[in-house]
C-alpha positions as CSV (number, residue, x, y, z in Angstrom):
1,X,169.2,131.1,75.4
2,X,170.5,132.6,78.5
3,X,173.5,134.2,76.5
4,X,171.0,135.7,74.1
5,X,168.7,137.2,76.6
6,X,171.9,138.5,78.5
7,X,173.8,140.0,75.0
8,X,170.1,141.9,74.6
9,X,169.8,143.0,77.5
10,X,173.2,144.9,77.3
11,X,172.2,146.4,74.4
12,X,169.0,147.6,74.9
13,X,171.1,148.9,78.4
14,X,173.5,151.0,76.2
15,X,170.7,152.1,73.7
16,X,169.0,153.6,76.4
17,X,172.2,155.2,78.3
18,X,173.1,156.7,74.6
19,X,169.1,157.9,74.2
20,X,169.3,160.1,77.7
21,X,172.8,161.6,76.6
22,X,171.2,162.9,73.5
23,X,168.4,164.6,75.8
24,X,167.4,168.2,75.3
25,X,168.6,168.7,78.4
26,X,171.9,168.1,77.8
27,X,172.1,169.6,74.7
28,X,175.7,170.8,73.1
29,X,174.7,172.9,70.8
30,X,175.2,176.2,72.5
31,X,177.6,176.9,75.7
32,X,176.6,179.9,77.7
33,X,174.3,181.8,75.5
34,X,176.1,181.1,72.5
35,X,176.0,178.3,69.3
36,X,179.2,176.6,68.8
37,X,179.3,177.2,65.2
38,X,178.3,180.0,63.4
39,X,175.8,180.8,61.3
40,X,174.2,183.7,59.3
41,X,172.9,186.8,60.3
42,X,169.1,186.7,59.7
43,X,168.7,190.1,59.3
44,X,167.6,191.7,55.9
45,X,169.4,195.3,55.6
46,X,167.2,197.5,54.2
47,X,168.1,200.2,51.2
48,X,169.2,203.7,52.5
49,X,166.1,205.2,50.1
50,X,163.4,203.9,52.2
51,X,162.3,206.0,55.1
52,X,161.0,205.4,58.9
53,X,158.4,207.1,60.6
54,X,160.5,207.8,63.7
55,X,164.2,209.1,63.9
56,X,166.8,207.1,64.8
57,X,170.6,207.4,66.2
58,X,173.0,206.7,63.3
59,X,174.9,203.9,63.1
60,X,177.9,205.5,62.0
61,X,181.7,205.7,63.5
62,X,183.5,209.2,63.4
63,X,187.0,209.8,62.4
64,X,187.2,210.2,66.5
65,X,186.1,206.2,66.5
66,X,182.6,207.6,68.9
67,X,179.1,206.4,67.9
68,X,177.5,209.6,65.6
69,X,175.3,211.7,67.3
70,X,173.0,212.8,64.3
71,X,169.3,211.3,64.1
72,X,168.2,209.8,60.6
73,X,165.1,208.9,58.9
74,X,167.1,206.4,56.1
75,X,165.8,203.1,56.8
76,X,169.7,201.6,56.7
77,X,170.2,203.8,60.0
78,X,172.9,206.3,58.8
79,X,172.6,210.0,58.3
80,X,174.0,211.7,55.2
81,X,177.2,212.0,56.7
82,X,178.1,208.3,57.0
83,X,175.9,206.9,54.0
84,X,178.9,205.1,53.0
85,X,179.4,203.4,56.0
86,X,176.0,201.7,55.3
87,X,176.3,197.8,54.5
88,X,174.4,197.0,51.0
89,X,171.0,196.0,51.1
90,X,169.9,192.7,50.9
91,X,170.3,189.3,53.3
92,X,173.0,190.4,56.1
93,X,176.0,188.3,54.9
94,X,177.5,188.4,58.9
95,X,178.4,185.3,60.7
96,X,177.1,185.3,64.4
97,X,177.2,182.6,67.1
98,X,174.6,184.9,69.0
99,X,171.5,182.3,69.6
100,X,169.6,185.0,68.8
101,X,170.5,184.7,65.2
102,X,171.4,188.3,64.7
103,X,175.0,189.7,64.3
104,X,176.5,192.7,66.5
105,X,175.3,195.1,64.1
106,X,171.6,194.0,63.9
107,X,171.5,192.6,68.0
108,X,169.6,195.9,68.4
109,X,166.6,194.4,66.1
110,X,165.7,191.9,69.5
111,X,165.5,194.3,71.6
């Protein structure tokens, strides 16, 4: 009987050793801001014809490899002259490990 209590005791020891490892607060899932794996953008991009209110900075990259300068209406963020830098709309296919769920493109979106 002794035996017994002794071999459960051990166990429920390790159970709860193995229950505080698991513990939020040391939780592997992320290592300095970031998740260990990725996972897919949440963003939605949004189609080129729809318009915003205000005018934002395009999104586009000269030939000189600078951030454009122009100011757009288009809802994708990119002026007439770098439409076709615009990624298609729909669900953002871009892998991030940002915690925030948004990719490099979208991170702007948390601010």
């Amino acid at each position: 009987m002794k035996y017994l209590l002794k071999i459960m005791f051990i166990c429920l020891f390790f159970l709860i050793i193995g229950c505080t490892k698991n513990s939020t607060e040391n939780n592997t899932d992320f290592i300095n801001g970031e998740l260990l794996h990725p996972i897919q953008c949440k963003a939605v991009n949004l189609s080129c014809d729809d318009k915003l209110e205000k005018s934002v900075q395009c999104k586009g990259i000269t030939q000189a490899k600078e951030r454009c300068k122009n100011n757009t209406t288009n809802a994708c963020n990119y002026c007439y002259l770098h439409i076709d830098q615009a990624p298609p709309p729909g669900q953002c296919l871009n892998q991030t490990k940002n915690v925030s769920g948004y990719c490099e493109y979208h991170k702007d979106l948390v601010k």
